[in-house]
C-alpha positions as CSV (number, residue, x, y, z in Angstrom):
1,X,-5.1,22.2,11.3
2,X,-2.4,23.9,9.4
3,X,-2.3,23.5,5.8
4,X,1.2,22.4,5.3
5,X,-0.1,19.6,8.0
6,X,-2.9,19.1,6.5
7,X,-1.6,17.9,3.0
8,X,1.2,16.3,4.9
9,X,-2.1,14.0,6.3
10,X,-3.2,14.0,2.4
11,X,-0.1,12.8,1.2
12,X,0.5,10.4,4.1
13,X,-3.4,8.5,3.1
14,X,-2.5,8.8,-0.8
15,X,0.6,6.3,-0.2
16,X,-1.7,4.4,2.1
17,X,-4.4,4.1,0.1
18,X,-1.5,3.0,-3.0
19,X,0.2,0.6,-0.5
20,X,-3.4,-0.7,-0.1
21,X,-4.0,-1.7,-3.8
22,X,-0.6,-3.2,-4.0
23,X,-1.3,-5.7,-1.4
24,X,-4.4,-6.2,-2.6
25,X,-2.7,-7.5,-6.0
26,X,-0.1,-9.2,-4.4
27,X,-3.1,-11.1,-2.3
28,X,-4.7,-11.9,-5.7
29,X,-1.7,-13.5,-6.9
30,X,-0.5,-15.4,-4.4
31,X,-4.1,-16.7,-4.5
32,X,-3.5,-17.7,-8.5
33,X,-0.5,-19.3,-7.7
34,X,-1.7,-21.4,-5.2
35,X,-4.9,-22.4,-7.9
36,X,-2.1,-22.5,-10.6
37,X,0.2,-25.4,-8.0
38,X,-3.0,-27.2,-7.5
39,X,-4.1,-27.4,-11.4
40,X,-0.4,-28.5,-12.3
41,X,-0.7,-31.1,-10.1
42,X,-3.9,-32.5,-11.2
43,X,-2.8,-32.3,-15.0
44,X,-1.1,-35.6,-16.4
45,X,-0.2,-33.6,-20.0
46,X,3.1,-32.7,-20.2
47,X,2.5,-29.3,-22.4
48,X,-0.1,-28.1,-20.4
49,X,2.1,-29.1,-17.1
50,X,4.9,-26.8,-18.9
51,X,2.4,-23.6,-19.7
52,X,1.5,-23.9,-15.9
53,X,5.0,-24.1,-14.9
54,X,5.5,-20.7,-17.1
55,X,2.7,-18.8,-15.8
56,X,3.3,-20.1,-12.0
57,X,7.0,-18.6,-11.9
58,X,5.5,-15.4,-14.0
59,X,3.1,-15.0,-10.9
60,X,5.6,-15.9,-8.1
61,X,8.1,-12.9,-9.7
62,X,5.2,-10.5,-9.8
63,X,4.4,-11.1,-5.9
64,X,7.8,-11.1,-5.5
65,X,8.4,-7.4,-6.9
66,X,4.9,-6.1,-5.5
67,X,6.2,-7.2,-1.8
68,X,9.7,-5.2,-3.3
69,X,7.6,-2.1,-3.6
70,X,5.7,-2.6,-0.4
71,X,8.9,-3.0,1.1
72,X,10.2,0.4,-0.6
73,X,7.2,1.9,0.6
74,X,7.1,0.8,4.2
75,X,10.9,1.9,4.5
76,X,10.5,5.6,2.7
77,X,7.8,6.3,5.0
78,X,9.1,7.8,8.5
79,X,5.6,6.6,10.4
80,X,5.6,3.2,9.2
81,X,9.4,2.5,9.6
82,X,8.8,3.6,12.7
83,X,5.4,0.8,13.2
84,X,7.6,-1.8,11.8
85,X,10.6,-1.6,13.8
86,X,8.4,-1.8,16.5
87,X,6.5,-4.3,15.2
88,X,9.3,-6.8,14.1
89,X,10.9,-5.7,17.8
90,X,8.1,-7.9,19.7
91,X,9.4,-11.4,20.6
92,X,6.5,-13.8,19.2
């Protein structure tokens, strides 16, 4: 394999494996935010009900700019634009 093709491949699993970890996180979150819901709802205390109302939007803006970046990421990469205009192009 040529070398400039080579750490072309390289550079292409770097941004995978980074695109990886951020969904990872944004998994996790949405996962906390979905434990945070349920807690809020089982809580009759008003302050506590307010802290969880805090910390549930905190977590909903932080999935919301990790899918952002994913997004980013998906469209600044030729190969996977590519994958997901296919992708999204399948009726179903």
């Amino acid at each position: 394999m040529a070398p400039a093709l080579l750490e072309g491949v390289r550079q292409d699993a770097r941004v995978l494996a980074k695109a990886v970890r951020r969904w990872s996180r944004a998994q996790s979150k949405s996962a906390l935010v979905v434990a945070g819901l349920n807690r809020r709802r089982a809580t009759r205390q008003p302050p506590l009900r307010k802290q969880l109302d805090r910390h549930i939007a905190w977590l909903q803006e932080a999935v919301r700019c990790l899918d952002q970046d994913l997004q980013r990421l998906i469209r600044s990469t030729p190969m996977w634009r590519e994958t997901k205009d296919l992708l999204s192009s399948v009726p179903g």
